[in-house]
C-alpha positions in Angstrom: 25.8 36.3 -34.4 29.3 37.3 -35.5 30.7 38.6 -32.1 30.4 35.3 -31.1 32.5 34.1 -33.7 35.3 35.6 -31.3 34.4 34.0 -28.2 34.7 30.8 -30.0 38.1 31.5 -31.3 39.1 32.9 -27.6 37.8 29.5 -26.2 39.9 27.2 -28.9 36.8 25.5 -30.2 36.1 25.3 -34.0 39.0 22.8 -34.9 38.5 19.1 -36.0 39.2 18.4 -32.5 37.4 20.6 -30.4 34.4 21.6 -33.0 31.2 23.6 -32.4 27.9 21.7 -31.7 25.3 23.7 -32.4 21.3 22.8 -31.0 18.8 23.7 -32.6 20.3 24.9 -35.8 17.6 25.6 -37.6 18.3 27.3 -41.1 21.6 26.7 -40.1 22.7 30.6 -40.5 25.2 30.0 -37.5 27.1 27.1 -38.9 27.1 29.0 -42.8 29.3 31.8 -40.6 31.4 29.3 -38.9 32.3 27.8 -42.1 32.3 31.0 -43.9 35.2 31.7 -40.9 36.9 28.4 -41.4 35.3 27.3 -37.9 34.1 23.4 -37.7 31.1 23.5 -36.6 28.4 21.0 -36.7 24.6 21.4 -35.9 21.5 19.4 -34.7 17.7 20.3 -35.2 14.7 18.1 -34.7 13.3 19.5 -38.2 13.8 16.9 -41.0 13.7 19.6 -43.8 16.0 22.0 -42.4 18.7 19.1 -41.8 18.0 18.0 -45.4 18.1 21.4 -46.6 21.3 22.5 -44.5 23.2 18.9 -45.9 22.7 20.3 -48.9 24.2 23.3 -48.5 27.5 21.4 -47.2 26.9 21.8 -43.4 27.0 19.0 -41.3 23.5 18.2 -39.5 22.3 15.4 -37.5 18.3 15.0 -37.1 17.1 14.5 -33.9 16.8 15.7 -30.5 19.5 17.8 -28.6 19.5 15.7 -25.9 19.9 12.4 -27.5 22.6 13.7 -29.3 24.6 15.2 -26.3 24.1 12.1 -24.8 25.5 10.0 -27.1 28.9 12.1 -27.7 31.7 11.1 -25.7 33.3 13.1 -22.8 35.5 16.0 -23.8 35.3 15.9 -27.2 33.3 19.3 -28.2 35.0 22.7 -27.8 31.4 24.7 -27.4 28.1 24.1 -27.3 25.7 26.4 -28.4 22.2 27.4 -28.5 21.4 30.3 -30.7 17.9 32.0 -30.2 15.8 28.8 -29.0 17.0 28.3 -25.7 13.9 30.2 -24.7 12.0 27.7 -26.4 13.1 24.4 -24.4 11.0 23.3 -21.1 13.0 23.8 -18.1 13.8 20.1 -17.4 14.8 19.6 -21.0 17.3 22.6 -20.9 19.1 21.2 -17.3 19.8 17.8 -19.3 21.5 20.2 -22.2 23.3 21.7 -19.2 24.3 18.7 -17.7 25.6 16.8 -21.1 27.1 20.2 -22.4 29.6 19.9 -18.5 30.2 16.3 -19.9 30.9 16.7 -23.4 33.0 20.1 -23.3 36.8 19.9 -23.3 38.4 21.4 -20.6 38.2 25.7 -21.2 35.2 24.7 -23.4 32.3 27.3 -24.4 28.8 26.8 -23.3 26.5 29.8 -25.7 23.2 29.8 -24.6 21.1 33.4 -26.4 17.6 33.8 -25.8 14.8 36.6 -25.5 15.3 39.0 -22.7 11.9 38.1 -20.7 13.4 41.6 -18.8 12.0 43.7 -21.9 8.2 44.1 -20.5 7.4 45.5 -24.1 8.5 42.2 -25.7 7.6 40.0 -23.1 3.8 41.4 -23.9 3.8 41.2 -27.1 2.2 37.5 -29.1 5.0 38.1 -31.2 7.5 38.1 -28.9 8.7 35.5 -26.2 8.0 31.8 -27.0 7.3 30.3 -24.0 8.4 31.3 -20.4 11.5 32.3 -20.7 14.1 32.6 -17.6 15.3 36.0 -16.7 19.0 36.6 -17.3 20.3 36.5 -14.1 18.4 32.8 -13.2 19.4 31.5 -16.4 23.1 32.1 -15.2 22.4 31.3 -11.6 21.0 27.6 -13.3 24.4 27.3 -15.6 26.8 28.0 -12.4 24.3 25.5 -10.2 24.6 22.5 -12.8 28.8 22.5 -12.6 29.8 25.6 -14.6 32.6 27.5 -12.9 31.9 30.6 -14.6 29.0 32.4 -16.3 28.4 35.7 -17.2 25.3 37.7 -19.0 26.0 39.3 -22.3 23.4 41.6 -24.4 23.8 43.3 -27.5 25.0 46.9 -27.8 23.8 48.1 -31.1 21.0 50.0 -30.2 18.4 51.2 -33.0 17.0 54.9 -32.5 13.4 54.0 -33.2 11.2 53.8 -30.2 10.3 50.4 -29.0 6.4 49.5 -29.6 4.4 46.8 -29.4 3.2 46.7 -32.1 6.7 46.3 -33.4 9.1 45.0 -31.1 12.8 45.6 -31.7 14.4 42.6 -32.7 18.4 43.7 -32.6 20.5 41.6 -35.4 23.3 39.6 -33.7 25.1 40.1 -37.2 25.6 43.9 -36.5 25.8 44.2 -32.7 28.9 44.1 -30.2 28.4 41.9 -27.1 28.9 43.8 -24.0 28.0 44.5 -20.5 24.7 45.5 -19.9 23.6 49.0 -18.7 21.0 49.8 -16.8 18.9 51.9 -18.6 18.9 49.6 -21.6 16.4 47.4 -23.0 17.5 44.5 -25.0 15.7 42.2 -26.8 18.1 39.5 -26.8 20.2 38.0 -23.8 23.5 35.3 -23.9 24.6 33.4 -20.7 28.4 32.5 -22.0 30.1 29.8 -19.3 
């Protein structure tokens, strides 16, 4: 997660008036670093307990759904939107509404993060362990972002690469804590993709 602490920064988001909205926070591990960096950043989940628990930890979360958040925000006023590890999760007509609020809500030069599993990693992709769902590949995800209004999109994957072999009984799962974001190459397999707009 923390290289895109820096895309943030580079996008001007993470002040009182431009803040992060994070969906889907879960644990809330992403907001703890944008804190921990002096970044506002505020989350949503639809998990009762991890709001409750995250509150309690002094991070600002909202039960409910993503999309009735978005949709109650007003125009302009976020400075990134993001959606760490579950956009793989969300059905495909759920995820173009979080497109199509995230155009609305963004400020002008505003950061759309969207990180999911790579459904181009046939080991992970056949593992039970692996993808949740149906995941897009890469390159349709950013297609989708560009089709609903975003100018811009490009495909970002992780470039710390582990030395043990890929299994499936064991998946690699690469942590976003300790890996640089970077152009892919083609003879990698990541486990982990990001569409930035």
């Amino acid at each position: 997660i923390e290289p895109y602490v820096d895309l943030v920064r580079e996008a001007g988001a993470g002040s009182p008036e431009a803040p992060v909205l994070d969906l889907a926070s879960g644990r809330g591990e992403w907001l703890e670093l944008l804190k921990e960096r002096q970044l506002v950043g505020r989350g949503v989940d639809s998990n009762r307990l991890f709001v409750e628990a995250g509150n309690g930890r002094g991070l600002q979360l909202t039960h409910g759904r993503a999309v009735d958040v978005l949709a109650s925000l007003a125009d302009a006023s976020i400075g990134a939107v993001t959606v760490m590890r579950q956009a793989d999760h969300l059905p495909l007509a759920e995820l173009v509404e979080i497109l199509d609020h995230s155009l609305r809500v963004l400020r002008p030069g505003g950061l759309l993060l969207l990180q999911w599993l790579n459904a181009e990693n046939v080991v992970l992709a056949a593992t039970e362990t692996g993808m949740q769902g149906k995941p897009l590949p890469p390159e349709v995800m950013r297609w989708l972002v560009e089709a609903r209004g975003f100018y811009s999109a490009h495909i970002a994957r992780p470039a710390a690469w582990d030395t043990a072999p890929v299994t499936a009984s064991a998946p690699r799962n690469l942590a976003m804590a300790s890996a640089a974001v970077v152009p892919f190459e083609a003879n990698q397999l990541s486990s982990e993709c990001t569409v930035v707009a």
